[in-house]
C-alpha positions in Angstrom: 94.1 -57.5 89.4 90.9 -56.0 91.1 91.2 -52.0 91.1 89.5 -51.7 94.4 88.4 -47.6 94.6 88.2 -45.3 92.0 85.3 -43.1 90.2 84.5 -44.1 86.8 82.0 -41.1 86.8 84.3 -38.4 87.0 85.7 -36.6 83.8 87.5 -37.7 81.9 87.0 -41.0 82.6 83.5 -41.3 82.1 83.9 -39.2 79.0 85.8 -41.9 77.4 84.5 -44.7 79.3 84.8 -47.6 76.5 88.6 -46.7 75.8 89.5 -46.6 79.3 87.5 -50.0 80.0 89.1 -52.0 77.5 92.7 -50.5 78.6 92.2 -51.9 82.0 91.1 -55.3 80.2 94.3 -55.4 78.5 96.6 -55.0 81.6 94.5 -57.6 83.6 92.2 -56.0 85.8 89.3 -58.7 86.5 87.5 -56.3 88.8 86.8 -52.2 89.0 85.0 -50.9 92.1 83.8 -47.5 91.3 82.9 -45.6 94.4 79.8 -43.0 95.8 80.5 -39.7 97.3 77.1 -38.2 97.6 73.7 -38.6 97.2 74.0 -37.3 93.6 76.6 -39.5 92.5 74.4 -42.4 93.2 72.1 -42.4 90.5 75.8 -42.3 87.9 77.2 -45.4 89.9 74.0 -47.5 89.3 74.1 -47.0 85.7 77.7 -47.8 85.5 77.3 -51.3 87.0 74.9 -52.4 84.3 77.4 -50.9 81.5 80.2 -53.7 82.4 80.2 -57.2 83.8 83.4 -56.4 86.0 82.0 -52.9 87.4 81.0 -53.2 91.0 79.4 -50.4 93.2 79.3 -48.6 96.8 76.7 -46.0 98.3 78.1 -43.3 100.5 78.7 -40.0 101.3 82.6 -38.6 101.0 83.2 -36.7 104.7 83.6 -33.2 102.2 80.3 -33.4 101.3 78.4 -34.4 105.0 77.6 -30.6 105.5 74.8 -30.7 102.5 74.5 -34.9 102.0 72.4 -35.7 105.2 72.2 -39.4 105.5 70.6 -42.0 107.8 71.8 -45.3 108.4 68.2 -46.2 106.9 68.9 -44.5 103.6 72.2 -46.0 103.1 70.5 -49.4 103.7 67.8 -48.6 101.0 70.5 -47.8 98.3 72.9 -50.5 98.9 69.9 -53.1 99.0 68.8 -51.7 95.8 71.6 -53.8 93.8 73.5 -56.9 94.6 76.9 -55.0 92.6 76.8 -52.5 95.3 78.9 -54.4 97.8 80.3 -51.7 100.1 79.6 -48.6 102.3 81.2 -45.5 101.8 83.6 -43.3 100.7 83.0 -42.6 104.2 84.8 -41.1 107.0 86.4 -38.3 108.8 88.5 -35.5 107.2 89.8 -32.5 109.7 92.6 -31.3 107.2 90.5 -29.7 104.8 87.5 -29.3 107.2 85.1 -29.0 104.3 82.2 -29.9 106.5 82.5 -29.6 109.9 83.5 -31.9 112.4 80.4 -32.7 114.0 78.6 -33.3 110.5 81.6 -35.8 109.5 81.5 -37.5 113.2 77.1 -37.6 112.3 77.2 -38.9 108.8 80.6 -41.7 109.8 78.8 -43.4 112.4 75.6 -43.7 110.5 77.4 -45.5 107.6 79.1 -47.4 110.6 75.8 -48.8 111.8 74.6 -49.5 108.0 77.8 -51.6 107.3 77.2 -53.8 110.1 73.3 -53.9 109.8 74.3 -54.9 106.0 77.2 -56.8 106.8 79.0 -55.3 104.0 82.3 -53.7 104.4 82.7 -49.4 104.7 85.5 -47.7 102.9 86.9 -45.2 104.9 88.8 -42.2 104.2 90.7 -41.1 107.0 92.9 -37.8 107.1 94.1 -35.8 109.9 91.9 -37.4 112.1 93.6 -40.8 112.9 92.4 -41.0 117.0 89.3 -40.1 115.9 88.5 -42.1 113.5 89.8 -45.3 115.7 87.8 -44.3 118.8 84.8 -44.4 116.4 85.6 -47.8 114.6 86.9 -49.5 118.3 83.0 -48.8 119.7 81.8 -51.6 117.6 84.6 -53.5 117.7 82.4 -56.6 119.0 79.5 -56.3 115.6 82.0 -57.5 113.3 82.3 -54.1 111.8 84.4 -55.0 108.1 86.5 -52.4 107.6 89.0 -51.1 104.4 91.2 -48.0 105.4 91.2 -46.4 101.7 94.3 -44.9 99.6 96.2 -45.6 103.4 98.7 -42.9 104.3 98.3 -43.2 107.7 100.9 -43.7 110.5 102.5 -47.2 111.5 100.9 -46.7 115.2 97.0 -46.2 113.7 98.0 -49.3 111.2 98.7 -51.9 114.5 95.4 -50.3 116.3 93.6 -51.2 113.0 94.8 -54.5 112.8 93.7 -55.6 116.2 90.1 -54.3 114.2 90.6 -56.7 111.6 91.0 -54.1 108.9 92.4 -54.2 105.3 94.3 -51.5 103.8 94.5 -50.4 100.4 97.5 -48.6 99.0 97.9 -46.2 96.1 99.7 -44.6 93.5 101.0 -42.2 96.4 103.4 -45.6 97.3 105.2 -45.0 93.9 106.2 -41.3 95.3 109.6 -40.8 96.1 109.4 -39.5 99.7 106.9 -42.1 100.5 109.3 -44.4 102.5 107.7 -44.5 106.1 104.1 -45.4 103.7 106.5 -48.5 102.0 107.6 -49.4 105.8 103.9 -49.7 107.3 102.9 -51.7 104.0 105.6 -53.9 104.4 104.6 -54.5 108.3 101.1 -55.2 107.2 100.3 -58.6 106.3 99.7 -59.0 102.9 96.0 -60.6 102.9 95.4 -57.5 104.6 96.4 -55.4 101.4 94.4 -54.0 98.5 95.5 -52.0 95.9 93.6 -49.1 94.1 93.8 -46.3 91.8 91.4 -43.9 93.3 91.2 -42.7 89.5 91.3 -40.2 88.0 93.3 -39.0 90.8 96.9 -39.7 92.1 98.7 -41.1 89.0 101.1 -43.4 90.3 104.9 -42.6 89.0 105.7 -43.2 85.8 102.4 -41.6 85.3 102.1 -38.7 87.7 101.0 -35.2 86.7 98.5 -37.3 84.3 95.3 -38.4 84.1 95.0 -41.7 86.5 92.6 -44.9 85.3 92.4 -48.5 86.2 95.3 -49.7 83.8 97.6 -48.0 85.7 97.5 -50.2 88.8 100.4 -52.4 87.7 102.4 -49.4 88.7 101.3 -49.8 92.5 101.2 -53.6 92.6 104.7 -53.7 91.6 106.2 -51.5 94.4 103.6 -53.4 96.7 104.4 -57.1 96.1 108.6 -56.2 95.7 109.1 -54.5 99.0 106.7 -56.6 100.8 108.0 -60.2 99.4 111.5 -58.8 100.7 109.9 -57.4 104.3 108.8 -61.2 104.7 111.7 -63.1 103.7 113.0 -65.4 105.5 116.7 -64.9 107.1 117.6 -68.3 105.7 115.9 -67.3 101.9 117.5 -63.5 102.0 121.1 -66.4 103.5 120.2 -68.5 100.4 119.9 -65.5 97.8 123.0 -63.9 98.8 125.3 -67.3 98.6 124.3 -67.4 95.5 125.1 -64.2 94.4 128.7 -65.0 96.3 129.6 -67.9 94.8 128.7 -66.4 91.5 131.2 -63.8 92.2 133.4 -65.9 93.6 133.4 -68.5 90.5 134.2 -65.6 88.7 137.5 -64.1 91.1 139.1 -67.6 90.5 138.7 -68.0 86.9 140.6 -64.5 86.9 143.4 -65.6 89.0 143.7 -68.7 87.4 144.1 -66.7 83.9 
């Protein structure tokens, strides 16, 4: 399992860093992508790339902090060059729910990492909230630079999902899949095709169920790849395999009935 987004550097992770490493180990996670949110942050996701073989990096600024994390395309090129485990742009993007920063900041700061991702030719990880025609008008200008895209912790409608496809994008869902009145989310993840889908904890936030109201980490993403995988191997069944599964289950039953009458 790869645990595509999450923040090793926050507390309490990073507080108890070896524990929670060799917990994801156990479980099966090959891969941890911890992720930058602003210019700070930086300097702790570079030293937790060198602290484990399977720890990969981004650069980029979070659309809460654009207001007071300036960035140029040219910066953002500068820090991702600096390492060859920092293989994406972002957290990145456009949030108008909790308008941290304002809109035109977020609008500014998206487009430059837009422009470094495809000078880079590495993908950008985009949060997206509130903002879904935004956000696409802004992807769809560069539709034609082979702009690599990942919509991040996806919650978004089935409509922006289809647009985003025709961009060639990947989605990765979250614990927020596990949540009870999270149906519409299973639907559009069961309409996306599944080498389109990534799955991430976005640690230490959103615990996925059994585990919400705690502390999230990478060892719990077997609780979003099983809700993942089950609903969307029975989207994509076949009519003849879903034909198949339930004769079976018939003549099961109906091995059963005559035994009965027979007694």
């Amino acid at each position: 399992m790869i645990d595509s987004h999450c923040h090793l550097d926050r507390e309490p992770l990073i507080n108890n860093f070896e524990e929670v490493m060799q917990r994801a180990k156990n479980v099966g996670i090959e891969k941890i992508l911890t992720i930058c949110t602003t210019n700070k942050n930086f300097s702790e996701v570079e030293n937790l790339v060198k602290k484990d073989q399977i720890i990969y990096g981004t650069f980029g600024i979070h659309p809460h902090e654009a207001n007071t994390n300036s960035i140029s395309k040219d910066q953002i090129i500068k820090n991702v060059s600096k390492n060859n485990k920092i293989i994406g742009v972002g957290e990145t993007g456009l949030d108008f729910y909790y308008n941290n920063s304002d809109k035109v900041s977020q609008i500014n700061s998206f487009e430059e990492h837009i422009l470094a991702s495809i000078e880079l030719n590495k993908p950008i990880i985009i949060h997206s909230r509130n903002a879904e025609d935004e956000t696409f008008e802004l992807l769809n200008k560069y539709k034609n630079q082979n702009i690599k895209i990942l919509m991040h912790c996806y919650t978004g409608s089935l409509e922006l999902a289809k647009k985003m496809l025709d961009l060639n994008s990947y989605f990765s869902a979250s614990g927020i899949i596990t949540f009870k009145k999270s149906a519409d989310l299973n639907n559009t993840f069961n309409f996306i095709p599944s080498d389109k889908i990534l799955i991430e904890t976005d640690s230490p936030f959103l615990a996925p169920v059994p585990k919400r109201g705690k502390t999230n980490e990478p060892s719990y993403l077997k609780y979003t790849l099983e809700p993942v995988s089950y609903t969307h191997l029975r989207a994509h069944e076949t009519r003849e395999e879903r034909g198949c599964r339930g004769g079976r289950g018939k003549k099961k039953g109906g091995g059963g009935g005559g035994g009965g009458g027979g007694g």
